[in-house]
Backbone atoms as SQL, in Angstrom:
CREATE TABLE atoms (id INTEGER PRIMARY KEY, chain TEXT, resi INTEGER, resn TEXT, atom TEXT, x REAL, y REAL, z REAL);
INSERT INTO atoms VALUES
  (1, 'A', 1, 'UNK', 'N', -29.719, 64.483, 59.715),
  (2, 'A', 1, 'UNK', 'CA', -29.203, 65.093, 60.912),
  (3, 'A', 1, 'UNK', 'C', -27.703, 65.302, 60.745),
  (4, 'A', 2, 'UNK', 'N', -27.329, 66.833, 61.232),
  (5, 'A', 2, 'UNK', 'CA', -25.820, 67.147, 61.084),
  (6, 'A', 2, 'UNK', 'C', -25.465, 67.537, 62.397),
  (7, 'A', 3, 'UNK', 'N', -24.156, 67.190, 63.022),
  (8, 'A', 3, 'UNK', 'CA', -23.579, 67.671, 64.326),
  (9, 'A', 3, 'UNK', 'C', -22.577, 68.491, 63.986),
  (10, 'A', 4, 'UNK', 'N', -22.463, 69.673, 64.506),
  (11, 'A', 4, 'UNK', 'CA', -21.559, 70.845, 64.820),
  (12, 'A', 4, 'UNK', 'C', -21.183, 70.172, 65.543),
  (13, 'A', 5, 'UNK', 'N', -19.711, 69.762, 65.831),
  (14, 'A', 5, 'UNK', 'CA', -18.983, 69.191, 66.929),
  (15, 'A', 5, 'UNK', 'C', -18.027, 70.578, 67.150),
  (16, 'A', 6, 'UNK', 'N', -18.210, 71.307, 68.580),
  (17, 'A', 6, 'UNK', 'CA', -17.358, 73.000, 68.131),
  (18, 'A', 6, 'UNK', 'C', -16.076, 72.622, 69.750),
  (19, 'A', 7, 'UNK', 'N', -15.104, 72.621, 68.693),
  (20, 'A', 7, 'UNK', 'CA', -13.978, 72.791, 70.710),
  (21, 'A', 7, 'UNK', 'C', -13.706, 73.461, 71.178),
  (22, 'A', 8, 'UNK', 'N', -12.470, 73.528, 72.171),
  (23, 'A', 8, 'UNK', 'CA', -12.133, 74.611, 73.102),
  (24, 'A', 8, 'UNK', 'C', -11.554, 76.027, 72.370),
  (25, 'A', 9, 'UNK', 'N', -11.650, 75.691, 71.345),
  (26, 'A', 9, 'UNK', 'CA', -10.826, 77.182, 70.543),
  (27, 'A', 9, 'UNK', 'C', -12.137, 77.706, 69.452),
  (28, 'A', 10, 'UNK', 'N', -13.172, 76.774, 69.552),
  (29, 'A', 10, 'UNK', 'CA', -14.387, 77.595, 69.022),
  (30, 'A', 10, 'UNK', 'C', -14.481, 76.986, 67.300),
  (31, 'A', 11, 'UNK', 'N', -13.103, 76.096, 67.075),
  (32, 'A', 11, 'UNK', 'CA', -13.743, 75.458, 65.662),
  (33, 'A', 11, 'UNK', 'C', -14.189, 74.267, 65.536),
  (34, 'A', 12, 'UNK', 'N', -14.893, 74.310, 64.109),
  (35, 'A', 12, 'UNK', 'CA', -15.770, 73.217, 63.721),
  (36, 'A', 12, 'UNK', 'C', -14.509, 72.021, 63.446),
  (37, 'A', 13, 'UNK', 'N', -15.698, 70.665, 63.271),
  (38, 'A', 13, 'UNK', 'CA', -14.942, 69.449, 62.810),
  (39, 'A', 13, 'UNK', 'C', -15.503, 69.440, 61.905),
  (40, 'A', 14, 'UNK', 'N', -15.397, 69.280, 60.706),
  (41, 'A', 14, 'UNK', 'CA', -15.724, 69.200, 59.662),
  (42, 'A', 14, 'UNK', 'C', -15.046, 67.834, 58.662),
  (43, 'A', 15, 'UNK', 'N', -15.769, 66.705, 57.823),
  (44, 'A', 15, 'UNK', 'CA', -15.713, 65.942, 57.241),
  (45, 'A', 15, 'UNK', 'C', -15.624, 66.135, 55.537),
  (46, 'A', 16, 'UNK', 'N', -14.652, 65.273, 54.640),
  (47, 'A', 16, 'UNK', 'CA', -15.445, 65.181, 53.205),
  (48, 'A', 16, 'UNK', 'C', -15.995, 64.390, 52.955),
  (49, 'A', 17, 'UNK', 'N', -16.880, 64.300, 52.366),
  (50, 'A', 17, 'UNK', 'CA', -17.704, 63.210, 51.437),
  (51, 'A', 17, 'UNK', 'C', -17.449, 62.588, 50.702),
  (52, 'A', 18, 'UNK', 'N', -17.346, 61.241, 50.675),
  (53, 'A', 18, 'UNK', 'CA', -16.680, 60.456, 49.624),
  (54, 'A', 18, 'UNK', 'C', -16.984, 60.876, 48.109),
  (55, 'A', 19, 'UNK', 'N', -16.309, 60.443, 47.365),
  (56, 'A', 19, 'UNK', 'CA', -16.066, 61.133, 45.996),
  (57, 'A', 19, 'UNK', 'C', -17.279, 59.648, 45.379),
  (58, 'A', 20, 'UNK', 'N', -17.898, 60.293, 44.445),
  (59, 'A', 20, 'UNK', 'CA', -19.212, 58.849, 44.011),
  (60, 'A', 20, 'UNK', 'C', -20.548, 59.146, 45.024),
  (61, 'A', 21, 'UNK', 'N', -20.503, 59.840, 45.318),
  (62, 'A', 21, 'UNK', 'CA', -21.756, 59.913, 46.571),
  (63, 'A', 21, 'UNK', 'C', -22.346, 61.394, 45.981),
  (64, 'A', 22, 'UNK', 'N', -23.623, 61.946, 46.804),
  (65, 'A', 22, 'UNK', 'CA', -23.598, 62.925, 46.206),
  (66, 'A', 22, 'UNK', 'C', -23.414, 64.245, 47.085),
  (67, 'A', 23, 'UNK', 'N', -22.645, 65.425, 45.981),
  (68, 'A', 23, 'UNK', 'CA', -21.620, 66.197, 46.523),
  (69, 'A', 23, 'UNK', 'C', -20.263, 65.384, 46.767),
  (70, 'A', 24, 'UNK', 'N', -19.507, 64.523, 46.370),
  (71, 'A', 24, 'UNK', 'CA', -18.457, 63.767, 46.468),
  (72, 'A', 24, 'UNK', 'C', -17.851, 64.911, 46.723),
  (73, 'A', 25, 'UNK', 'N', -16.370, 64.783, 47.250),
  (74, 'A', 25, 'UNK', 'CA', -15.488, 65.161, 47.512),
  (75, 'A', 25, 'UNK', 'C', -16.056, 66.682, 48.454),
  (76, 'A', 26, 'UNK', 'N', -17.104, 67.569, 48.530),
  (77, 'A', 26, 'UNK', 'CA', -17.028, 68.209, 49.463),
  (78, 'A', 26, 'UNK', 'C', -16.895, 68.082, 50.853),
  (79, 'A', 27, 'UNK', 'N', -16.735, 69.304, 51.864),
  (80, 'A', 27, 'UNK', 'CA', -16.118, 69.136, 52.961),
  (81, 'A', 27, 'UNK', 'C', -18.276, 69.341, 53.720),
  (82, 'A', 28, 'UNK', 'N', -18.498, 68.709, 54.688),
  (83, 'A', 28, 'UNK', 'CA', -19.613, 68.805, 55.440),
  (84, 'A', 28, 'UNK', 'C', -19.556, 68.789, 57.605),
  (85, 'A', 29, 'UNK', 'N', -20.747, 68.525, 57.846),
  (86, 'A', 29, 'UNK', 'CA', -20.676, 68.395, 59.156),
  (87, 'A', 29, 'UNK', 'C', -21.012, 67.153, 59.405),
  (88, 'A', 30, 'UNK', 'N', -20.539, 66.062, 59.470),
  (89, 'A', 30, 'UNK', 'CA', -20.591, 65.082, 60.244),
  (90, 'A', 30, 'UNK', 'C', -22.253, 64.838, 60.474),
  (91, 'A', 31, 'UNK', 'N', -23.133, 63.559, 60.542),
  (92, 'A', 31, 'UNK', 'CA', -23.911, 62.661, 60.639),
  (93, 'A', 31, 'UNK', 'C', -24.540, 61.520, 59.665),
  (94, 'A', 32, 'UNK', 'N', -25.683, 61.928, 59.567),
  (95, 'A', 32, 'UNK', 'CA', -26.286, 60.956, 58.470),
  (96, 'A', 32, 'UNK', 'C', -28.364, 60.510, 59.110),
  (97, 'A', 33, 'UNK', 'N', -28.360, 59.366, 58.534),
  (98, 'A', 33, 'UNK', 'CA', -29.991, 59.254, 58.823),
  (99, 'A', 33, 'UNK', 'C', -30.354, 58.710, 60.336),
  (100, 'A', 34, 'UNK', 'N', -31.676, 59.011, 60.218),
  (101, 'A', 34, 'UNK', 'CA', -32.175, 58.217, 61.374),
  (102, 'A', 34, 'UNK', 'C', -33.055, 57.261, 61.265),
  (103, 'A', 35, 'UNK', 'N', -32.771, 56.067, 61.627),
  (104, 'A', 35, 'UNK', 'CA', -32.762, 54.496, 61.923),
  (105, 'A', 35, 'UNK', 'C', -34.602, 54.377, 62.390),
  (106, 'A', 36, 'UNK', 'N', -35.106, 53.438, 62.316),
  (107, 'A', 36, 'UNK', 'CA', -36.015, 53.091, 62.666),
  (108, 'A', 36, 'UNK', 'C', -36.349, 53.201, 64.038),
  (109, 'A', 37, 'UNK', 'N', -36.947, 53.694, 64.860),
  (110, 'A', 37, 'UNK', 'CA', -36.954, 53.865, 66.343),
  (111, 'A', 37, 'UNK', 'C', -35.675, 54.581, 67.112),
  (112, 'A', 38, 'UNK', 'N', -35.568, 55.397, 66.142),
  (113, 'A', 38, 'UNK', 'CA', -33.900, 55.933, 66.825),
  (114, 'A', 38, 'UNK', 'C', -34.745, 57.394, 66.929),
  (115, 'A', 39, 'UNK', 'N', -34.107, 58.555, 68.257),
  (116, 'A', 39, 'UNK', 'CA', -34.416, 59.849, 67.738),
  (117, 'A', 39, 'UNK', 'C', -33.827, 60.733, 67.256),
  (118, 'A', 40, 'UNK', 'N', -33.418, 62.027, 66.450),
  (119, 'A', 40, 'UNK', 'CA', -32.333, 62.354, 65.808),
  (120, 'A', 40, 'UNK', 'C', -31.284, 62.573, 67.224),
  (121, 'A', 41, 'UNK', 'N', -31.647, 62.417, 68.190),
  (122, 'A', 41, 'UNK', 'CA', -30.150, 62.725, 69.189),
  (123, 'A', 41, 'UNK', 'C', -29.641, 61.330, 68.838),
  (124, 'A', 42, 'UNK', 'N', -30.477, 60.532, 69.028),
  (125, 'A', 42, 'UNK', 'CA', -30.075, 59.080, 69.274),
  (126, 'A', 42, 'UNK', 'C', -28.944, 58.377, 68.088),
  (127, 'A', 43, 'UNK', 'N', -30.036, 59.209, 67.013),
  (128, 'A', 43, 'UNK', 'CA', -29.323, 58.569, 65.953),
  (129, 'A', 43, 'UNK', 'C', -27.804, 59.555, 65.441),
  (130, 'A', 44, 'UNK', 'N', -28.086, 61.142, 66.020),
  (131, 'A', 44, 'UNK', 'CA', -26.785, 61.520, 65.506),
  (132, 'A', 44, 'UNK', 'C', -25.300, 60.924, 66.592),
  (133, 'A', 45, 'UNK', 'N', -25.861, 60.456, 67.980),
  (134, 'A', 45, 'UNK', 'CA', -24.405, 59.580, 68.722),
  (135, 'A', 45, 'UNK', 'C', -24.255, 58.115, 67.878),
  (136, 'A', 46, 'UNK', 'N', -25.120, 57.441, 67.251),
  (137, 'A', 46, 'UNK', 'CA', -24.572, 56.418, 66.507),
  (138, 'A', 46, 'UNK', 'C', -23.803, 56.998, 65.465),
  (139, 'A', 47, 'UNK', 'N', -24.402, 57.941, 64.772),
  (140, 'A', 47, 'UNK', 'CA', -23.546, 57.701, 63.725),
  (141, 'A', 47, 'UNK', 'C', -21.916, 58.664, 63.669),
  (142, 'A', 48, 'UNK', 'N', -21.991, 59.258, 65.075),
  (143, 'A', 48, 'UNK', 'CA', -20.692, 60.091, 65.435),
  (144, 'A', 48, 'UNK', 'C', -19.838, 59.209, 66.083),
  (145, 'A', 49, 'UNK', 'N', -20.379, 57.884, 66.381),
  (146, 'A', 49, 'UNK', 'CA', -19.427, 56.901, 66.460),
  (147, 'A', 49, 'UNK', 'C', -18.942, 56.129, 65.486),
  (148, 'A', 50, 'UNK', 'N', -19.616, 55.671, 64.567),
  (149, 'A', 50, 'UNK', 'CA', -19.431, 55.151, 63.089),
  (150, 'A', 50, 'UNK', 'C', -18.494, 55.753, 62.696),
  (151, 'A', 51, 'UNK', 'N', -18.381, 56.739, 62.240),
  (152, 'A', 51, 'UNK', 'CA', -17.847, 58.078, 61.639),
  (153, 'A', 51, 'UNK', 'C', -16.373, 58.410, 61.896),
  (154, 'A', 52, 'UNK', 'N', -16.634, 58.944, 63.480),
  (155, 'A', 52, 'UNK', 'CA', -15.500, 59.498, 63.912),
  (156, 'A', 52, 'UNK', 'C', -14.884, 58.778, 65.516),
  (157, 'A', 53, 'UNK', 'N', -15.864, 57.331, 66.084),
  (158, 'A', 53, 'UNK', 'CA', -14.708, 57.019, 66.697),
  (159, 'A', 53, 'UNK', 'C', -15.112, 57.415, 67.978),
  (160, 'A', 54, 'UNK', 'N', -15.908, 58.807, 68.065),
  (161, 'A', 54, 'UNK', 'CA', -16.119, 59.359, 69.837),
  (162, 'A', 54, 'UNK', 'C', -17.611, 58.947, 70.019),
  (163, 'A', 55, 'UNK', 'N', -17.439, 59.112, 71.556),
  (164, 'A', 55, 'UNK', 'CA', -19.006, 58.899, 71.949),
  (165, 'A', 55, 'UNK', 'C', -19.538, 60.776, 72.189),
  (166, 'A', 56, 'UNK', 'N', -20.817, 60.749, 72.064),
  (167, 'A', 56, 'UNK', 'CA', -21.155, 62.086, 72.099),
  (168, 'A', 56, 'UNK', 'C', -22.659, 61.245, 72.467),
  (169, 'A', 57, 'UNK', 'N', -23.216, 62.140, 74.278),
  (170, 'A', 57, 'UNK', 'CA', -24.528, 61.773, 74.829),
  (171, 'A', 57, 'UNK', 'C', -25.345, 63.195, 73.971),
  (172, 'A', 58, 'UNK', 'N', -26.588, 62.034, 73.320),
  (173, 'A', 58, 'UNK', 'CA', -27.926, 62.633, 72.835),
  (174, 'A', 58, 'UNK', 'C', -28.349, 63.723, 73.639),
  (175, 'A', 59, 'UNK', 'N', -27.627, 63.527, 75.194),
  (176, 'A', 59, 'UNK', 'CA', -28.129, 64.784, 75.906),
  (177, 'A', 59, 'UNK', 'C', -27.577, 66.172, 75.608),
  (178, 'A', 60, 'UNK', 'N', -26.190, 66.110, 75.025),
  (179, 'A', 60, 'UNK', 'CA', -25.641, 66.749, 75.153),
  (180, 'A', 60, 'UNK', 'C', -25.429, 67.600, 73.557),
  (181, 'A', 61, 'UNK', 'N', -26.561, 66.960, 73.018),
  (182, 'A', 61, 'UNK', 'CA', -27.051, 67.794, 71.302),
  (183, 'A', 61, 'UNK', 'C', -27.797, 68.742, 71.582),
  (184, 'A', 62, 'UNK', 'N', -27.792, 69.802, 71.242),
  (185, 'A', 62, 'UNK', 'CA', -28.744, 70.745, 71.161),
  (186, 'A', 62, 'UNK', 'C', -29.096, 70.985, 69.986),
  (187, 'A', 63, 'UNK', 'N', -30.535, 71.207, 69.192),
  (188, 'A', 63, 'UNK', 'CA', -30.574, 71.507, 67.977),
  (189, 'A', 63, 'UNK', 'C', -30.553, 72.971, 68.027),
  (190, 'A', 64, 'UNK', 'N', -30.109, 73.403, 66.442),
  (191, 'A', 64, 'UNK', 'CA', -29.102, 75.228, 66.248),
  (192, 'A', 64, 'UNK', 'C', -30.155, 75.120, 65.246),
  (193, 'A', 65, 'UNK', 'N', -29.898, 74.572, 63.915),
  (194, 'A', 65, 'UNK', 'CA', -30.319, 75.335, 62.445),
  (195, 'A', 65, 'UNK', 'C', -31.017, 74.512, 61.570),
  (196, 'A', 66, 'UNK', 'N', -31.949, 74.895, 60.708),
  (197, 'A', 66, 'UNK', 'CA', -32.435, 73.872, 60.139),
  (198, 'A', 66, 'UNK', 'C', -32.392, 74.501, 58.760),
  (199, 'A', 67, 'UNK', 'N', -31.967, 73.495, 57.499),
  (200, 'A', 67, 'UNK', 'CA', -31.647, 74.215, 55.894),
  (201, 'A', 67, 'UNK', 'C', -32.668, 73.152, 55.036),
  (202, 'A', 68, 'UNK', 'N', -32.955, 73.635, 54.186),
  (203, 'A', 68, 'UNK', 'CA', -33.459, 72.733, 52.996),
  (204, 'A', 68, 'UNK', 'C', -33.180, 72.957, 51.676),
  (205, 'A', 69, 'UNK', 'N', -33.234, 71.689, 50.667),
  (206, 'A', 69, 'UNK', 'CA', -31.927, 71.697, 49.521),
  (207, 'A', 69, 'UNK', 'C', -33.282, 71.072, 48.588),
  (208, 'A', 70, 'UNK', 'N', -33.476, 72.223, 47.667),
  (209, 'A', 70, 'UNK', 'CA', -34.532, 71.707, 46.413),
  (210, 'A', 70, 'UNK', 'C', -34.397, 70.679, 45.627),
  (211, 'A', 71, 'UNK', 'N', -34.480, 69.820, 45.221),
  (212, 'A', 71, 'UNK', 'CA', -33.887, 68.798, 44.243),
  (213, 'A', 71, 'UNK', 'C', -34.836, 68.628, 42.835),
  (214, 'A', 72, 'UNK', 'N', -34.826, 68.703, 41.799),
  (215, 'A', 72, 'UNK', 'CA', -34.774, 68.311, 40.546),
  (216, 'A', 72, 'UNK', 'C', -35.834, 66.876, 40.371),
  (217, 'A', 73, 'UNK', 'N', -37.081, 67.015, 40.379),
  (218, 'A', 73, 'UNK', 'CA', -37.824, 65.655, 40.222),
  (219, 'A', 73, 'UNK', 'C', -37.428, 65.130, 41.476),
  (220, 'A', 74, 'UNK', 'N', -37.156, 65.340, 42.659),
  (221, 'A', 74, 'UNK', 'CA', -37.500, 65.046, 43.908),
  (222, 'A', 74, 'UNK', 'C', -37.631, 65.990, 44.711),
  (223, 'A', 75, 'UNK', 'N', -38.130, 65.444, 46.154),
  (224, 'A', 75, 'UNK', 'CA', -38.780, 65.525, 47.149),
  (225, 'A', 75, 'UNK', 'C', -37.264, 66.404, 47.734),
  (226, 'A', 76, 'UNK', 'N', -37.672, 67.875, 48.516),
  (227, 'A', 76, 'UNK', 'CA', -36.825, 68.641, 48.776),
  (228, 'A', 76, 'UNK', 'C', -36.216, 67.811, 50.040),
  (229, 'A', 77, 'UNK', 'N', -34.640, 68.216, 50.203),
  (230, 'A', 77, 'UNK', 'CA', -33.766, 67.522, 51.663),
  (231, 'A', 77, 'UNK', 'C', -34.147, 68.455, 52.536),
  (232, 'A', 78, 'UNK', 'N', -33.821, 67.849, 53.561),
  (233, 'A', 78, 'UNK', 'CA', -34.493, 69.171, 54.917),
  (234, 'A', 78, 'UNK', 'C', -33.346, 68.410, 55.875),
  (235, 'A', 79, 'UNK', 'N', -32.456, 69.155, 56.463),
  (236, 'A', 79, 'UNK', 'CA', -31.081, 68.712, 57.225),
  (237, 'A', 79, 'UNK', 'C', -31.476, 69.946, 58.368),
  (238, 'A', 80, 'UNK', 'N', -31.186, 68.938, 59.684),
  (239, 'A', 80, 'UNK', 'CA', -31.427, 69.818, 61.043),
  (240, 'A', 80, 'UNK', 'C', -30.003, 69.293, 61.777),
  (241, 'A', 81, 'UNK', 'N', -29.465, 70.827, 62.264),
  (242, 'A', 81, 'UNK', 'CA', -28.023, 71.146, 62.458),
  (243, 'A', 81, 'UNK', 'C', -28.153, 71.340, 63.835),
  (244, 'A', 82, 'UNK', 'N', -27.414, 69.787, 64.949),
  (245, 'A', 82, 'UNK', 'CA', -27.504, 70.251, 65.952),
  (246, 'A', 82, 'UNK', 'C', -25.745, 70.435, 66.296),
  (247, 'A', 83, 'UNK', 'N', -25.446, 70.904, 68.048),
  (248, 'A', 83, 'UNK', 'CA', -24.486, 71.363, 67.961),
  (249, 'A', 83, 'UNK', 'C', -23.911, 70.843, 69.489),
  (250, 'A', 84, 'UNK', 'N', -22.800, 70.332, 69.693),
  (251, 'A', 84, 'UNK', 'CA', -22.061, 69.163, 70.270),
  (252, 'A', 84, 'UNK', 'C', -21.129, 70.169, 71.353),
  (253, 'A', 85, 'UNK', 'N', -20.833, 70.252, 72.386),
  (254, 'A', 85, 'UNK', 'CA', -19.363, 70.992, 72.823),
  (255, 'A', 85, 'UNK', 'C', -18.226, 69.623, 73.861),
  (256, 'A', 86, 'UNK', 'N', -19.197, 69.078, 73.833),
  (257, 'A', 86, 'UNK', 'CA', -18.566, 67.396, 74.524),
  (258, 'A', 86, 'UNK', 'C', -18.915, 66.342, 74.414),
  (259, 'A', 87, 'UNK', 'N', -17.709, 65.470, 74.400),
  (260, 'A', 87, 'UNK', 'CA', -17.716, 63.966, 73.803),
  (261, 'A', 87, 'UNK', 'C', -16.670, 63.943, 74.540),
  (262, 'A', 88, 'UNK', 'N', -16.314, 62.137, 74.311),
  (263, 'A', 88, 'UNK', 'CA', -15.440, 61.046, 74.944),
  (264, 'A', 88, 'UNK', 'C', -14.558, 60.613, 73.546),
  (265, 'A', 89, 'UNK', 'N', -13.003, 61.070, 73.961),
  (266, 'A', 89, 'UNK', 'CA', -12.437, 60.514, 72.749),
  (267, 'A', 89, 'UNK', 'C', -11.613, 61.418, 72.011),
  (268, 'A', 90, 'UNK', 'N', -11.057, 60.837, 70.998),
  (269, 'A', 90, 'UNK', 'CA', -10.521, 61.429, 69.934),
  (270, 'A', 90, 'UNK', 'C', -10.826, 61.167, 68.836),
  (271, 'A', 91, 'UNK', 'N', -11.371, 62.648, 67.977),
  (272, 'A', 91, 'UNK', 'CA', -11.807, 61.784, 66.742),
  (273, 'A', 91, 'UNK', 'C', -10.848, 61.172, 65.649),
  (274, 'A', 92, 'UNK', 'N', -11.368, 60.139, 65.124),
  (275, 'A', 92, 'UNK', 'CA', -10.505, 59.719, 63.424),
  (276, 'A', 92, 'UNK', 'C', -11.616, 59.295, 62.812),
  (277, 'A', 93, 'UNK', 'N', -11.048, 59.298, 61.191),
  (278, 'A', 93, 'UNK', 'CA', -11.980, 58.896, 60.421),
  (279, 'A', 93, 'UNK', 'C', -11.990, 57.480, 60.290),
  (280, 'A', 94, 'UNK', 'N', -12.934, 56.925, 60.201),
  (281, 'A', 94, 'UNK', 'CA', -13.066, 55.559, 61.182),
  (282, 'A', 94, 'UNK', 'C', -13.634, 54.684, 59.609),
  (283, 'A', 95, 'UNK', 'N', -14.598, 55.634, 58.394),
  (284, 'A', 95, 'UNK', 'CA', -14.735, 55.344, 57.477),
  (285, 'A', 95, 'UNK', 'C', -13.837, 56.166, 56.693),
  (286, 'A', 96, 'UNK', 'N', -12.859, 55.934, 56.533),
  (287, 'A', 96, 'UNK', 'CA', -11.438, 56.657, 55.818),
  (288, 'A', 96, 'UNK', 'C', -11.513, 58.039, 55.029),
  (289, 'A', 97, 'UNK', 'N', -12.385, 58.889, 55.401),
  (290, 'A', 97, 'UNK', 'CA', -12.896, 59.893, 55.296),
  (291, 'A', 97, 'UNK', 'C', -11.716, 61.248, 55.832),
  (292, 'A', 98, 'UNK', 'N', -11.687, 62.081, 55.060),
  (293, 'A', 98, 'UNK', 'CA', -10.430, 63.235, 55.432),
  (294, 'A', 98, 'UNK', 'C', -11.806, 63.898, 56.663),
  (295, 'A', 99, 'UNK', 'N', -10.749, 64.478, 57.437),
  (296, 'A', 99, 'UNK', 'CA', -11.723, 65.328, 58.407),
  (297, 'A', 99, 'UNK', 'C', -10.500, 66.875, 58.941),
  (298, 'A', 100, 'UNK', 'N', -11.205, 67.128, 59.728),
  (299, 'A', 100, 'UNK', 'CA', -10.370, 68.718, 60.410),
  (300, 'A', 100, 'UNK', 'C', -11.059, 69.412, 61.192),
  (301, 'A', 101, 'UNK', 'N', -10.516, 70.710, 62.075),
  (302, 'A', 101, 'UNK', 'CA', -10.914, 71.420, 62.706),
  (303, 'A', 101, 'UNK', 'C', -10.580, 72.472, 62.360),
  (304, 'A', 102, 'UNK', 'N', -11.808, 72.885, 61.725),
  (305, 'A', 102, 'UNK', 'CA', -11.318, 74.616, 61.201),
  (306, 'A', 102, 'UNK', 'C', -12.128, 75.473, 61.909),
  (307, 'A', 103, 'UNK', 'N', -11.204, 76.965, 61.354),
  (308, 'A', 103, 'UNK', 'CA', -12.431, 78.368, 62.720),
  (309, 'A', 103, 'UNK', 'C', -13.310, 78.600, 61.328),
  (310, 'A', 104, 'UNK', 'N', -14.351, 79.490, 61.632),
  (311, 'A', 104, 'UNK', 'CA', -15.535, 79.556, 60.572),
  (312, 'A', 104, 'UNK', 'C', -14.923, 80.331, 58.916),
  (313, 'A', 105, 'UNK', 'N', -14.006, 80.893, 59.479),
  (314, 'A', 105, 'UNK', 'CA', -13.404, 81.705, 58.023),
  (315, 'A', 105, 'UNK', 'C', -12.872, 80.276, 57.245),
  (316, 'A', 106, 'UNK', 'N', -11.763, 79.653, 57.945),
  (317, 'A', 106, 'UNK', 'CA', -11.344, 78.253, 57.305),
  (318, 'A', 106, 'UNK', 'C', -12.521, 77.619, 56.627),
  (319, 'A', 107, 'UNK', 'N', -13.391, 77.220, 57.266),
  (320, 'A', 107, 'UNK', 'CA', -14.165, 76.505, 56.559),
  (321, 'A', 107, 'UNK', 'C', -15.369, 77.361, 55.560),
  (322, 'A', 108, 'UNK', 'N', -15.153, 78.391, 55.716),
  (323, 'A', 108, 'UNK', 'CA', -15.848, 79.261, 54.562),
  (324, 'A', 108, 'UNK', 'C', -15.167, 79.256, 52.937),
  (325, 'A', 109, 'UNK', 'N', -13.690, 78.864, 53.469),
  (326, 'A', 109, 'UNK', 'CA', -12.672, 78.846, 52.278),
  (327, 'A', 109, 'UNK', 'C', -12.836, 77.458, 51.755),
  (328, 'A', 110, 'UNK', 'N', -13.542, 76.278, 52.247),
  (329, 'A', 110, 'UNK', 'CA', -13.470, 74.955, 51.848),
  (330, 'A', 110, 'UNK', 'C', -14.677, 74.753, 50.597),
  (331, 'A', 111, 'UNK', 'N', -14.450, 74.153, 50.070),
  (332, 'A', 111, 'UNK', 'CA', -15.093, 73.383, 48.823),
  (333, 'A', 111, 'UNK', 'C', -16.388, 72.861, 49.797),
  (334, 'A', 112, 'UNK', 'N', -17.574, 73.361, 50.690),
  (335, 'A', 112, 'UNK', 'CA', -18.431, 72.637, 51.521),
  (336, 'A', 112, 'UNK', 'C', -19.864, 72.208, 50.955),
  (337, 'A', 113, 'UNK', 'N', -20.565, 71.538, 50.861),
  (338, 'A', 113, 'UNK', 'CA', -22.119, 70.806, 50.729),
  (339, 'A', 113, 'UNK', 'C', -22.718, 72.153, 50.760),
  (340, 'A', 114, 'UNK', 'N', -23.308, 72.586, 49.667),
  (341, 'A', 114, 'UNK', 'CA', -24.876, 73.602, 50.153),
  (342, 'A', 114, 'UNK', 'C', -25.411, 74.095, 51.201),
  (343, 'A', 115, 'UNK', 'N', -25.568, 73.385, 51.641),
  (344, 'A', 115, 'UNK', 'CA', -26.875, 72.919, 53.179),
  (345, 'A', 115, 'UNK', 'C', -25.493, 73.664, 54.055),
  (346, 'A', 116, 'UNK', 'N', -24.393, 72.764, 54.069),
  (347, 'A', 116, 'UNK', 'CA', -23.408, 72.968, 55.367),
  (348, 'A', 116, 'UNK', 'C', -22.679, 74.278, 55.043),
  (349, 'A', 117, 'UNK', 'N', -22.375, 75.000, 53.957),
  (350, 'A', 117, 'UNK', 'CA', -22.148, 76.220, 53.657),
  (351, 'A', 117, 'UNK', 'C', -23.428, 77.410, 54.145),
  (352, 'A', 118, 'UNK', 'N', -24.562, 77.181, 54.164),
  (353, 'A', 118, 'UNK', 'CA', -25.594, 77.855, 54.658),
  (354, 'A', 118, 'UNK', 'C', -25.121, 77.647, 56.063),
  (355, 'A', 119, 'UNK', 'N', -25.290, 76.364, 56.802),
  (356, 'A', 119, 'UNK', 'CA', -25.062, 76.869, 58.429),
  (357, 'A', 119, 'UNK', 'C', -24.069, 77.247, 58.885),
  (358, 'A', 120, 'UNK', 'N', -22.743, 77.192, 58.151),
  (359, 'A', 120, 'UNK', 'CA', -21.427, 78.077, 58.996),
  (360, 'A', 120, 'UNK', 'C', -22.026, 79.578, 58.712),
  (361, 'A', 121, 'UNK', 'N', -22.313, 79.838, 57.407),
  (362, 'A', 121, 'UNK', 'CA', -22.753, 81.158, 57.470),
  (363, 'A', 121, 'UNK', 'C', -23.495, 81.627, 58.427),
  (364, 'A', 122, 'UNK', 'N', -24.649, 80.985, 58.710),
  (365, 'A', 122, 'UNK', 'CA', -25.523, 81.232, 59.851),
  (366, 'A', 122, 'UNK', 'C', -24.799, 81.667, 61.406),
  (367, 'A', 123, 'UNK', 'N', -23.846, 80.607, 61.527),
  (368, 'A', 123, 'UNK', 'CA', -23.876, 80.211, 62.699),
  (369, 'A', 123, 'UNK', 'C', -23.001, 80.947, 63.313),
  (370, 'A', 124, 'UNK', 'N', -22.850, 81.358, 64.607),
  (371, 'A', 124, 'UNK', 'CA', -22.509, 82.739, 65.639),
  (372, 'A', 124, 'UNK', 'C', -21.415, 81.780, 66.581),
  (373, 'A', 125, 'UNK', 'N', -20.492, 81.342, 65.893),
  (374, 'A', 125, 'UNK', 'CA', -18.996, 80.931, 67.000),
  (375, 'A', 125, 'UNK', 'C', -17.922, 81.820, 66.994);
């Protein structure tokens, strides 16, 4: 699960990925997995608190896009892109992670994850 977190001027927040992980050092959208009895709203406000620090209500996710990423002797990724316009807070990177708010051209120019380069393309802000 990925959150479009989009603000009052219409850009994304966008995260990098730690370097050693995979895709290190690219720029992405903010989330991660879902937890045992969690639902992906549920689980994308935990981990947008982990992360970045704000609270963001499960109510207030809407799911946008859904991508999938072939892998090599595994089982294909399948990432569902929902999309945020309010939260409580200010974000920081809370796991020392670079982050930003770029408009969709900015982040078209970034070094971004596969998957998260497919949904800015997609996506109509």
């Amino acid at each position: 699960m990925a959150l479009a977190l989009v603000d009052e001027a219409g850009r994304l927040l966008l995260q990098q990925r730690p370097v050693g992980k995979h895709h290190g050092g690219l720029w992405e959208f903010p989330g991660g997995k879902v937890d045992a009895g969690e639902s992906p709203r549920e689980a994308l406000a935990r981990e947008i608190s982990e992360e970045l620090g704000i609270a963001v209500k499960p109510a207030d996710c809407t799911a946008l896009l859904l991508a999938e990423e072939a892998r090599e002797e595994q089982r294909p990724v399948v990432l569902m892109l929902y999309q945020a316009t309010r939260w409580h807070g200010s974000p920081r990177g809370c796991e020392g992670q670079s982050w930003g708010w770029f408009t969709r051209e900015q982040a078209l120019d970034l070094p971004l994850a596969p998957m998260d380069r497919d949904f800015v393309k997609r996506m109509s802000i």
